[in-house]
N, C-alpha and C positions, 0 to 999 in steps of 0.2 A: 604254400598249402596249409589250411586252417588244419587240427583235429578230427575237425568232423568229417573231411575229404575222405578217408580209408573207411569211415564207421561201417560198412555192411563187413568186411574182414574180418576188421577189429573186434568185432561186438562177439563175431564167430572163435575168434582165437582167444578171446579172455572167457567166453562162456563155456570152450571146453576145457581149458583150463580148471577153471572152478571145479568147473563137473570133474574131473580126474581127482582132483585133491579128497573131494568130499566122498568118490568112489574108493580111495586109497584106504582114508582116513575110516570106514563105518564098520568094518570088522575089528580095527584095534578099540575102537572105543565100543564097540558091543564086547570085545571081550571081558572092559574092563568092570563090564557090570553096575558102572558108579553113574548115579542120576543123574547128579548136580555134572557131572561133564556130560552125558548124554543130553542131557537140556542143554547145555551153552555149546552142544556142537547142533543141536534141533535151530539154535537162534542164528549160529553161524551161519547154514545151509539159505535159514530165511532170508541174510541181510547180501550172501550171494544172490539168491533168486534178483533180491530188490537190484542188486545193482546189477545183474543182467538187463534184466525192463528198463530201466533208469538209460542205459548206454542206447538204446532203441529211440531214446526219448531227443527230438533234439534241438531243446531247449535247456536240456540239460551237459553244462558244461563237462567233459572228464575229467579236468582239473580238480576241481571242487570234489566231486563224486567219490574217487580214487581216496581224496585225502578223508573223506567220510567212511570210509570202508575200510583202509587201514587202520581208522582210532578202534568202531569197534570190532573189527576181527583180534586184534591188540589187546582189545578190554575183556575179551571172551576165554583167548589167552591165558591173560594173565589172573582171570577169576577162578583156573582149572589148573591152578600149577599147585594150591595148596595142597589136591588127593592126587594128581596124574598129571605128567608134561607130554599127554598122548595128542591135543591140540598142538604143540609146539610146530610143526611142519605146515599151519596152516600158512604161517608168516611169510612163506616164501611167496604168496601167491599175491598180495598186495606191490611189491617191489616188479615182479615182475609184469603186471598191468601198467603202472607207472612207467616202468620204462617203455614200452610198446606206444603208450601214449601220449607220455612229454618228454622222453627222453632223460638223459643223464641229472637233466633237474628236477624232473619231478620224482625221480629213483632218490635223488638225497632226501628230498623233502617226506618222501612218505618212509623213508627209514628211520628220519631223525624222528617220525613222529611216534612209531610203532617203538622205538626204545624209551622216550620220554613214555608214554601211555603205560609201557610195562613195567618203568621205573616208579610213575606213580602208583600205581594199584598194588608193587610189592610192598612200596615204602607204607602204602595203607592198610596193608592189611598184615598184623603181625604175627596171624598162622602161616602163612609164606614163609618157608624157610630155603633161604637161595643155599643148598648145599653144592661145592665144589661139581659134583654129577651137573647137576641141573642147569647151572653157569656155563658149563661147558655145552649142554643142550642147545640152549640159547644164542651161544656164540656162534654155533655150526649152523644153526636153521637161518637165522641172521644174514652168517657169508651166504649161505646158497641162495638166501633172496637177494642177496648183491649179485652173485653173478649173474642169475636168472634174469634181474635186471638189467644187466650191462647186455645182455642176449637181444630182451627185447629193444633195447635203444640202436641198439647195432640194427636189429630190422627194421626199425624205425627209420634209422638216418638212410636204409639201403631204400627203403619204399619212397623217401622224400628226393633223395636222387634220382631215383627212376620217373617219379613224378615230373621233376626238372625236364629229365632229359626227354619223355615225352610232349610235355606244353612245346619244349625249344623247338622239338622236329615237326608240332604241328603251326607253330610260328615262322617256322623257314618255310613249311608247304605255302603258308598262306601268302609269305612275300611274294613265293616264284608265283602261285596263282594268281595274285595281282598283277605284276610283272607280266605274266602272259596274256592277261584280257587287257592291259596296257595295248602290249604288242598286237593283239587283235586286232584291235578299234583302230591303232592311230599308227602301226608299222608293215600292215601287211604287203603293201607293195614292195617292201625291202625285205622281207621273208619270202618272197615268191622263186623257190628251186630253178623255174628254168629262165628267168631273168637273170638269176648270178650265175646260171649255168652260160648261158649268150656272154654275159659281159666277159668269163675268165674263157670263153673261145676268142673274144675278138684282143683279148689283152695278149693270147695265147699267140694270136696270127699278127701280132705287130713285130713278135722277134723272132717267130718261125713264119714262112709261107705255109699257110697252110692251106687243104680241102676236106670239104665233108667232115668236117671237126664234131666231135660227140663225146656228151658226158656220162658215164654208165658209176653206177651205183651199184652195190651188193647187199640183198636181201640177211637177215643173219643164217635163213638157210642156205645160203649159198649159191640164190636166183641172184642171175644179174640183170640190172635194171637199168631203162634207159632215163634220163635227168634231163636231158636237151642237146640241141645242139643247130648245126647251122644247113644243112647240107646232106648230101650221100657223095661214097665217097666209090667208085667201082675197083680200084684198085686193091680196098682194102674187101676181101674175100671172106676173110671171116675173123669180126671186130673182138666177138667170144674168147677168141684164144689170147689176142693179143691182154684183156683183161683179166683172165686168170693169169697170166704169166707177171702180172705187174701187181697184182694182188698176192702173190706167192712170193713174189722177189723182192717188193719196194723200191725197186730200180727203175729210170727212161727205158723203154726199149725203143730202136733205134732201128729198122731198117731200110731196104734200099727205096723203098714206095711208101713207107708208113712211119706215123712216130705213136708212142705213146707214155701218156704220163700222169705219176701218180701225184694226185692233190693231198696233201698229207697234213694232221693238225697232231699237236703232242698225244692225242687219242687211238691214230693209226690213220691207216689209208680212208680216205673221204671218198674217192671218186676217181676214175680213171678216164682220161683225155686219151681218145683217141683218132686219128687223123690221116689222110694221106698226103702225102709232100704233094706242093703242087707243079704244075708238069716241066719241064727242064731242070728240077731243080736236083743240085747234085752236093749228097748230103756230108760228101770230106767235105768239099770249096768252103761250105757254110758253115762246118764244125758244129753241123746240126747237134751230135751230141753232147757239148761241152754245153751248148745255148739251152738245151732241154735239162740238164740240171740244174743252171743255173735258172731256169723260168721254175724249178719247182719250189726253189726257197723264196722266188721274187712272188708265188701267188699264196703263198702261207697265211694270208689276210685273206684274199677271196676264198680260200678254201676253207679257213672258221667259219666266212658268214654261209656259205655253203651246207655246212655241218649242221650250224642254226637251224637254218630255213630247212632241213632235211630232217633235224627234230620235230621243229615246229608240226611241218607237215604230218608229220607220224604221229602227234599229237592229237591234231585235227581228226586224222581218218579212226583214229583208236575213239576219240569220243562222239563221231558221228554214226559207226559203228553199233558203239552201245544204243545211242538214242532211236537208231532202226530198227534195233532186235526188240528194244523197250516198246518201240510204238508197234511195231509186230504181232505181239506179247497182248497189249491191253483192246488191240484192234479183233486179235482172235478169242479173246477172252469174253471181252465186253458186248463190242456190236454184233458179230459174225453169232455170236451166241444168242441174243434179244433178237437178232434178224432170222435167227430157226426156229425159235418162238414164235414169234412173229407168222411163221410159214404154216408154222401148224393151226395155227386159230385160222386162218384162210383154208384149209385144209376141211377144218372141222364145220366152217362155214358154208364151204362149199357143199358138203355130203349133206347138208338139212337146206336148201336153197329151197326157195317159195316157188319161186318162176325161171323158164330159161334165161329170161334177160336178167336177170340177177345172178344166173348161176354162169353165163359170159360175161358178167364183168367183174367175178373175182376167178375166172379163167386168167383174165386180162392182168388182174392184179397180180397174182399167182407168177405170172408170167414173166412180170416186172419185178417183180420180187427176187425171182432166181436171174434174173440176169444183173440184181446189184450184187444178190449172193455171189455172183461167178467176177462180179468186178472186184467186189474186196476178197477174194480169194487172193487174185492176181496180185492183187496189192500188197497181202501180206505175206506172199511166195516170191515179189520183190523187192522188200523191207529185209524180209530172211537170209536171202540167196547173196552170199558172201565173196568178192572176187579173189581170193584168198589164192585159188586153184589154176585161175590166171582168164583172160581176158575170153579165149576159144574156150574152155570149158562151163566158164558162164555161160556163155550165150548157149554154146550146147543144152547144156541142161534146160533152159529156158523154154529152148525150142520144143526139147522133150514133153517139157510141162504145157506147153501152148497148144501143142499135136494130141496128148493124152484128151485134154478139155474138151479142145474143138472136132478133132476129127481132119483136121486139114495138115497136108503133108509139108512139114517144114524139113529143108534141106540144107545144112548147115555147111558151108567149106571152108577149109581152115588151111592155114598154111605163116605158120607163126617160126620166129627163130628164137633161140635156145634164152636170146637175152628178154626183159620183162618190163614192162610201160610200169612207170609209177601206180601207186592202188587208188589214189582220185581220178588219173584220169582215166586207167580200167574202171573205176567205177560208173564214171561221168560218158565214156563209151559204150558199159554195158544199159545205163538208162538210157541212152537213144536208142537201141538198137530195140531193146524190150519197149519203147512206146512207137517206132515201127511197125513191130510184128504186132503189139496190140492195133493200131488202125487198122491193117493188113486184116486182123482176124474181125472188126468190126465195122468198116466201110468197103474193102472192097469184095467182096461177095466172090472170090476167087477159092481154086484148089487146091492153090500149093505157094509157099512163100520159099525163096530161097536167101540164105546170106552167107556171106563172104565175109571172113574175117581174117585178115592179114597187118600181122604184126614185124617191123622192124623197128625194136625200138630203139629212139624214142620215136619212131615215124612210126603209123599204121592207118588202114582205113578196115571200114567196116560201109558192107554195102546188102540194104532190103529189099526185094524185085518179090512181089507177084503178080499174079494174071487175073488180077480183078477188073472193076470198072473205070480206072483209073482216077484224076483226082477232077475233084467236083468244087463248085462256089465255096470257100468258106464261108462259115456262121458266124455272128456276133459273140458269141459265148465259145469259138474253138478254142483252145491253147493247147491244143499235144504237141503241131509241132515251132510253135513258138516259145514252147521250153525247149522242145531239142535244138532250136538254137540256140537260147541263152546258154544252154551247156556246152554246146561246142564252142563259144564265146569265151565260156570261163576256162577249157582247155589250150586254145591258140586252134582252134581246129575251123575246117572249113565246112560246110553242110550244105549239098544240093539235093532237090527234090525236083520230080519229075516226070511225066512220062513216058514209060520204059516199051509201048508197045508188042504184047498187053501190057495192062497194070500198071503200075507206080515204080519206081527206083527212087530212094531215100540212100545217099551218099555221103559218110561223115570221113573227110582226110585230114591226116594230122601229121603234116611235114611231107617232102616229098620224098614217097619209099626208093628205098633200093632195088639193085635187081634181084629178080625172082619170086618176086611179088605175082599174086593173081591180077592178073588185068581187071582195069577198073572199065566200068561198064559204061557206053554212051548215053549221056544225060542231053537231049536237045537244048541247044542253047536258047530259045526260046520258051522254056519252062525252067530252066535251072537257074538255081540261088532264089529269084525272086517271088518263083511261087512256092516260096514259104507260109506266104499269107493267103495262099488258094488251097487251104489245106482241108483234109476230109474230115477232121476232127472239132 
């Protein structure tokens, strides 16, 4: 760290410095009534001013400066000892800049300089008379700008440490950032949650039988969440309990239909495996529980890169997060605001129109106008809207928003269990379902949209049915729902589209649920999967 690193501080902590000495020192020297020290404290005050400016300046070294300031506050000094040694306390003031600004070396340097300075001018002038008093004066003003000195070197060396320690922690930030846009670009299929979730079930079922094998995760609020897994399992009735109970305990549990197990890294529990025995299997004969402790220390490596990839992830969704609220933010700021603008000059053009046919076609315009305004509404009410609340409350609200707008009766059914789909793939489920009900509200000219949303996680579907005209040729330029499938692509999920007589049914399945699930709706097998490309958008 140079000098001049602190100077907005510094400049602040030596300038009132000054200023305090000179506020201390101006009634003892008004009292003394003596010119010649009134003038050489008028010069002292000046050549403070100067070196306040001077520290501002920053071409101008403190080194140099400091040691120019202590010869003449010294020489000013030492010219006012012959009538009054009422200057004598200015000395403190030069030692302790010096150390604030080079520390314990530049404290000797400008002490040695301020004793030679005063040594010359006494030995010069033979009205100076150094009585016992006045030596003693000198001596005491002296130490105090030693220690004053040794003060500021002290906060010197503390701001040069902290300096340290913050470059170090912005050097470590920048490794791990590197390190993770490394891992972006050229690792992410080895960070992918429910591929190492797949690999530690099938590592799982090579030394137990297992079925319906699933990885659940805990939220830090204390949602539990599904990670993957291979199956459903009907014996196990409710997986929720078995995961608090191994989350609470740190132990296998073991019972007579079920196992379950904690993945554990020296950080705490990762992830809980849970499973049903598969069917004859009889869990003394196997010493199921001795084999389920010993599977918990053999998976201590799958469960780090686990951990990994479960950072990783929460990485991703925290900064894909901000960049939504950010393009939100400058969507509703920027266009949404130049596009009401915009509304109004059509507005104002409208009221002074020459001719009917000029005043239909900024009817027309007009018209076209609020329906981009009501598209980038939607846009930035799905940039906003946060899955935070969980996968059924999204879509709820949505639908609230989609029924306020339009006028068409959206009927939302839910039927979710206590455990919670990771936040990409609620994510990635609530954007299909919201570019559904937008086609819904924009191609099929229907009364009422219904969806279903049924979560076991990590399995769930999500299903959009209305009674409009159903689905028509695709266009050159569609893509709504050939994102909705890239997305259910990038989730492992399945997506059928189709007609549901009336209307359309849009169908996204992600593993095969458990029981008690809402029956999934019939998708003719002559429309479903492939006319994804006969879509209305």
């Amino acid at each position: 760290m140079t000098l001049r690193a602190p100077a907005n501080s510094l400049l602040t902590i030596t300038a009132g410095a000054r200023l305090f000495a000179l506020i201390v020192l101006a009634p003892l020297i008004a009292f003394t009534r003596d010119y010649p020290t009134i003038l050489s404290a008028i010069l002292m005050a000046a050549v403070w001013t100067g070196a306040t400016f001077a520290g501002g300046l920053p071409r101008i070294q403190p080194g140099p400066a400091v040691l120019v300031e202590a010869g003449l506050v010294s020489l000013l000094v030492g010219m006012s000892l012959e009538s009054t040694g009422v200057l004598i306390p200015a000395l403190v003031i030069p030692p302790f800049i010096a150390g604030t600004y080079q520390g314990a070396r530049g404290l000797a340097r400008v002490l040695g300089l301020e004793c030679l300075v005063l040594l010359v001018v006494v030995s010069a002038d033979p009205a100076v008379r150094l009585a016992p008093d006045l030596l003693a004066l000198l001596f005491t003003w002296l130490m105090a700008g030693l220690g004053f000195g040794l003060i500021g070197a002290v906060v010197r060396s503390a701001r040069l440490e902290l300096g340290d320690s913050t470059r170090s922690s912005y050097r470590d930030a920048r490794a791990l950032l590197t390190q993770l846009l490394q891992l972006s670009d050229g690792l992410i299929g080895g960070l992918d949650p429910v591929s190492i979730a797949n690999h530690i079930v099938d590592l799982a079922r090579e030394e137990i039988p297992l079925s319906g094998a699933m990885l659940h995760g805990r939220h830090p609020d204390g949602t539990v969440t599904g990670i993957g897994g291979d199956g459903s399992a009907p014996e196990l009735a409710d997986r929720e309990t078995l995961v608090d109970q191994v989350f609470s305990t740190g132990e296998p549990v073991v019972e007579r239909h079920a196992v379950a197990l904690p993945l554990m890294t020296d950080a705490g529990i990762v992830a809980v495996l849970t499973a049903g025995l598969a069917p004859g299997v009889d869990p003394g004969a196997l010493r199921v529980d001795e084999t389920a402790r010993s599977l918990v220390q053999s998976l201590a490596t799958e469960s780090l890169k686990l951990d990994t990839a479960l950072v990783f992830a929460a990485v991703r969704q925290s900064a894909t997060t901000e960049e939504r609220q950010r393009l939100a933010r400058e969507m509703h700021d920027g266009v949404a605001q130049d596009l009401a603008s915009f509304g109004y000059l059509i507005d104002d053009a409208l009221a002074s129109a020459e001719s009917p046919a000029q005043a239909t076609r900024l009817r027309e315009l007009r018209t076209e106008l609020s329906s981009v305004v009501t598209e980038l509404r939607r846009s930035v009410f799905s940039l906003r809207n946060e899955n935070g609340r969980g996968l059924g409350e999204s879509i709820t609200d949505l639908a609230r928003h989609i029924e306020a707008r339009t006028g068409i009766v959206v009927e939302v059914l839910r039927d979710e269990s206590r455990s919670r789909l990771r936040p990409e793939v609620e994510s990635e489920l609530l954007r299909i379902a919201q570019e559904a009900m937008n086609n819904s509200v924009k191609h099929a000219h229907g009364s009422w949209i219904r969806v279903t949303c049924t979560v076991r996680a990590p399995q769930a579907r999500v299903t959009v049915q209305d009674d409009g005209v159903g689905l028509r040729p695709s266009r050159d330029d569609s893509h709504g729902l050939r994102i909705m499938r890239e997305r259910a692509r990038r989730i492992g999920a399945d997506i059928e589209v189709g007609d549901s007589n009336p209307g359309t049914l849009v169908m996204v399945t992600l593993g095969p649920l458990e029981g008690g699930a809402l029956s999934a709706p019939h998708i003719p097998s002559s429309t479903s999967a492939t006319s994804l490309e006969g879509s209305r958008t």
